[in-house]
N, C-alpha and C positions, 0 to 999 in steps of 0.2 A: 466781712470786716467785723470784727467785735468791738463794743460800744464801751468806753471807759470813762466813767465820769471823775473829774477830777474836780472834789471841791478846793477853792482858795486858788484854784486854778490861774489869775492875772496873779500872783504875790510874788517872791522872788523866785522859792525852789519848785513853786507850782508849775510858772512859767516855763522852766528850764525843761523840765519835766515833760510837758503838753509837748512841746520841739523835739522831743528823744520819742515817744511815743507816736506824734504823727509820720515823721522818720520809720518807724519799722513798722506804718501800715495801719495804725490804730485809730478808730473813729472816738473823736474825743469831744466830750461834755463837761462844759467848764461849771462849776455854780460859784459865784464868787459875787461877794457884795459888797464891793468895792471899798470898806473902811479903813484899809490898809497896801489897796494896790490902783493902778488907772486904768479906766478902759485903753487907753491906745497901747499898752504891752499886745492886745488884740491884735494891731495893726504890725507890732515887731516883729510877733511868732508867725505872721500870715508872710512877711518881708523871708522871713528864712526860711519857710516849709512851702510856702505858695499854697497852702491850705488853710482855709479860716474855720477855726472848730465854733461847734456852736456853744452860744455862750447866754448864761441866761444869769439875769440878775436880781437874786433877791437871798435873804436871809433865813440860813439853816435853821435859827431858833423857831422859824415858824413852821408849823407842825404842818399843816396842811398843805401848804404849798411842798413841802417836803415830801407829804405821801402823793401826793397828786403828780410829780415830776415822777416816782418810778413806778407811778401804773401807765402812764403814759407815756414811758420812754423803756426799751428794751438796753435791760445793762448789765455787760457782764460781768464786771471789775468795779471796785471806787480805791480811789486813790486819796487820802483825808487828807488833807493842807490844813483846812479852815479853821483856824485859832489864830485871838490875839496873843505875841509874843512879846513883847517887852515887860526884862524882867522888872525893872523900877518903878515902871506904871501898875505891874501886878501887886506889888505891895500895896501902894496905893490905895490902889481899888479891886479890892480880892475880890468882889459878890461880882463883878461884872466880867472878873477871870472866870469864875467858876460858871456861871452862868453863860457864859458863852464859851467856853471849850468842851464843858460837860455835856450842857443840854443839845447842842449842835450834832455834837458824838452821838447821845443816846437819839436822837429826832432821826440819824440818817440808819443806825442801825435797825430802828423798828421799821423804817422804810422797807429797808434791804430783808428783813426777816417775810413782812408780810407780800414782797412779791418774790420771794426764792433766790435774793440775790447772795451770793456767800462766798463771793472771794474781795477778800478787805487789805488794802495797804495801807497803816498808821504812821504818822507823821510824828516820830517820838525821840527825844534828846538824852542827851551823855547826862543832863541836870540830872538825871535818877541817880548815877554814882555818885552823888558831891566828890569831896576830896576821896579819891581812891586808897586803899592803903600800899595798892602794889600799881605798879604801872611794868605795861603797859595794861589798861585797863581790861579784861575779857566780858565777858556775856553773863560768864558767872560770881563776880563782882558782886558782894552785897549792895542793893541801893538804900542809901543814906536818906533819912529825914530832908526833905525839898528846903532849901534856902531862901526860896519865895513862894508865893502863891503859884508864879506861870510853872514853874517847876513840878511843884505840888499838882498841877490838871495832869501835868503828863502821865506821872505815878497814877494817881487815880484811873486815869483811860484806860491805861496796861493793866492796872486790877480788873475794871471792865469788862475790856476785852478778852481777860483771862475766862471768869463767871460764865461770860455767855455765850464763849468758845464750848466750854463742859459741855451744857446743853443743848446746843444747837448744832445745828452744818454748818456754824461761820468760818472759814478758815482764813487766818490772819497771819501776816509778816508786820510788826512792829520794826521797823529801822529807827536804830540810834544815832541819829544823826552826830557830830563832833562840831566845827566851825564851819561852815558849806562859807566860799567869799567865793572873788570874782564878776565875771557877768559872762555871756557868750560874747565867741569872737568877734562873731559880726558888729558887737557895740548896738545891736537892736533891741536886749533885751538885756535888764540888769537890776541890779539893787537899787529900791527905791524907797530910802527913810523917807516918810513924811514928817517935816520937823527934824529938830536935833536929832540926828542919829544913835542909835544905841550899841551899834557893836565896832569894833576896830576899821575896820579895814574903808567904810565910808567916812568916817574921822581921818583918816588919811590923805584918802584923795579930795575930801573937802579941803582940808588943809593946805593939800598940794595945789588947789584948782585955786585956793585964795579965800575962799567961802568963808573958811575959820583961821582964824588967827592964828592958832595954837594948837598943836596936838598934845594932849594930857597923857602923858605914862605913867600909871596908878600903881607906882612902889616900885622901888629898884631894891627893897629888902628881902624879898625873898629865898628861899633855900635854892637856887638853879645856877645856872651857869654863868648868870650877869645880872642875879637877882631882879630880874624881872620875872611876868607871870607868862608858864609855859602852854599852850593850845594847839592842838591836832585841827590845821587848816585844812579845809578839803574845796577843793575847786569846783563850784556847783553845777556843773555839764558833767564832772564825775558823778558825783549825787545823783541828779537825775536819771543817768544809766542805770545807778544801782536799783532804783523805781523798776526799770523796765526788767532787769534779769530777778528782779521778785516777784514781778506780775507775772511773767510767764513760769515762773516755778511754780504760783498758783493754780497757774490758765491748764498745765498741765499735769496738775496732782501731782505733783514732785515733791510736795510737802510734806519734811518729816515727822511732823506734828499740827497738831489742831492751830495752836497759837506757835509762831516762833520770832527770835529775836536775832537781831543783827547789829553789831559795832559797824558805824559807816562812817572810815574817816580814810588818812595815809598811813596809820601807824608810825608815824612821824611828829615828834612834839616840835614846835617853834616858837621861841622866849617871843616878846613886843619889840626884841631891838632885833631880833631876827629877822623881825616881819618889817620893820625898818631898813634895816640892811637893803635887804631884799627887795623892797620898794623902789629905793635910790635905784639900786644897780639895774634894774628892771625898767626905770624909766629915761632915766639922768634929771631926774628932780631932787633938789634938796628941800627935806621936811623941818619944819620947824618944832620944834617940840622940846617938852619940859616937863621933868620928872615931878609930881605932887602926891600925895600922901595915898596910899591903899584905899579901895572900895571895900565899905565892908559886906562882906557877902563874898567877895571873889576868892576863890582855890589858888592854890600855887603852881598843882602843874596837874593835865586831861592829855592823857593819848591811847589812841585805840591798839589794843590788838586786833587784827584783823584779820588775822588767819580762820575763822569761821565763815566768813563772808567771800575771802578767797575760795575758801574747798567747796562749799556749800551751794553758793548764789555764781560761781565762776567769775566773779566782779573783780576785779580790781584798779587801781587809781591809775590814770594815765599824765595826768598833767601835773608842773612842778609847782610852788608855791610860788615862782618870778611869774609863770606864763598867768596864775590867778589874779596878781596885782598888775600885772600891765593888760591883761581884761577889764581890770576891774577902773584904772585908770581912763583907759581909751572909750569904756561907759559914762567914765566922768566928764571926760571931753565933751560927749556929746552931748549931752546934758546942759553945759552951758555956755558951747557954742551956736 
């Protein structure tokens, strides 16, 4: 069995991830310090796989404990999760963005360099194109100046990782992720904001569950189809797959380059009333909600081309955007039943 360490491992798309990977046979090491996820996702992933990976807790900033984990553990893969992601708290607090998505990144590389480990999967976002000028977005896509800081770590990583691909054996697959929602079916394992949530789709089913009052739709002005803003939602049990047919293009040198990059979404844009629409019909809940004024910082309209990820990784998306929110739903339920 080959050992895959999967840092951020309890977080949302880490989770999902560890479940698709133990599934096709993989011995899995979690490192995740829990400032963004729970231990008992532990207890979810073991509910659905009947396998408890091992899991160890402490922080990638720390140098040592970093190198000490891969002299003493045999590993063929890492799978990077570990970064804070909220984009409004990035602004905030830029030095504690950079600081811990940077140094994290550079602590696990040097890891990996001084015990010969060199196949890497980066946990990387569509934030690099900002507002695209063509859609659907490709691979080859100028990337835009970052709109926040958490954006700005990602850019920086892919420089990174670019650098020390040149000189090294590292060989990497960066995945651009789109909107990953949802949770798995089973309702064991899901999206967990701590605090007010930051992205749509938990603003929804909080809404729907009662939690919030109100669901906010930030601008019905836009250039689209209902002037609202348009997002390439991707179901995160897809996502996680896409993890696993990258890891074994690494596993088996199938890589057509040192570093490569991948759009991972449906190739499918859906406006906020879409994702509303779609909500209702998916549950038979009525959402409450009320158009208010634009965030500033947000685009108009992200969707992937994907046809590189199709030909390339053989991946493509299996579930619809109703099966993501009545997942994502039936997580909510259980959450505050």
């Amino acid at each position: 069995m080959q050992n895959i360490l999967v840092t951020g491992g309890l977080g949302f798309i880490g989770s999902h991830t560890v479940v698709e990977l133990q599934k096709e046979g993989f011995n899995v090491l979690i490192i995740d310090n829990l400032s963004n996820s729970k231990i008992e996702v532990l207890d979810g992933i073991f509910n659905i796989t009947k396998v408890k990976p091992i899991f160890l807790q402490f922080d990638l900033l720390n140098k040592e404990k970093v190198n000490h984990f891969f002299q003493e553990n045999k590993i063929d893969g890492v799978i990077h999760f570990a970064a804070s992601k909220a984009v409004g708290e990035s602004v905030e607090k830029p030095l504690m963005y950079y600081e811990n998505n940077i140094f994290s990144l550079v602590n696990v590389l040097n890891a990996m360099q001084m015990t010969h480990v060199n196949k890497f999967i980066f946990s990387s976002s569509c934030t690099v194109y900002g507002q695209a000028e063509e859609l659907p977005i490709t691979e080859k896509a100028p990337l835009k100046p970052a709109e926040s800081p958490y954006g700005n770590t990602k850019k920086i990583s892919e420089d990174l990782l670019t650098d020390v691909a040149k000189v090294s054996d590292l060989n990497t697959i960066a995945l651009r992720y789109f909107n990953p929602i949802g949770a798995h079916p089973s309702a064991e394992i899901g999206e967990l904001p701590l605090g007010i949530p930051n992205n749509l789709i938990p603003f929804v089913t909080q809404t729907a569950a009662g939690i919030r009052q109100q669901l906010s739709v930030f601008g019905n002005d836009y250039p689209t189809s209902d002037g609202t803003a348009v997002r390439d939602y991707i179901h995160v049990v897809d996502l996680a797959k896409a993890h696993i047919a990258a890891l074994k293009r690494l596993l088996a040198n199938k890589n057509a380059a040192k570093i490569e990059f991948f759009n991972v979404g449906t190739g499918k844009g859906s406006s906020v009333m879409d994702v509303i629409k779609a909500f209702e019909n998916a549950t038979g809940k009525t959402l409450n909600y009320k158009i208010v004024a634009r965030r500033p910082g947000d685009i108009t309209s992200a969707y992937a081309d994907t046809s590189l990820v199709n030909n390339e990784l053989g991946w493509k998306t299996e579930l619809s955007l109703e099966d993501a929110l009545r997942d994502a739903w039936n997580w909510q339920l259980k959450q505050t039943n």
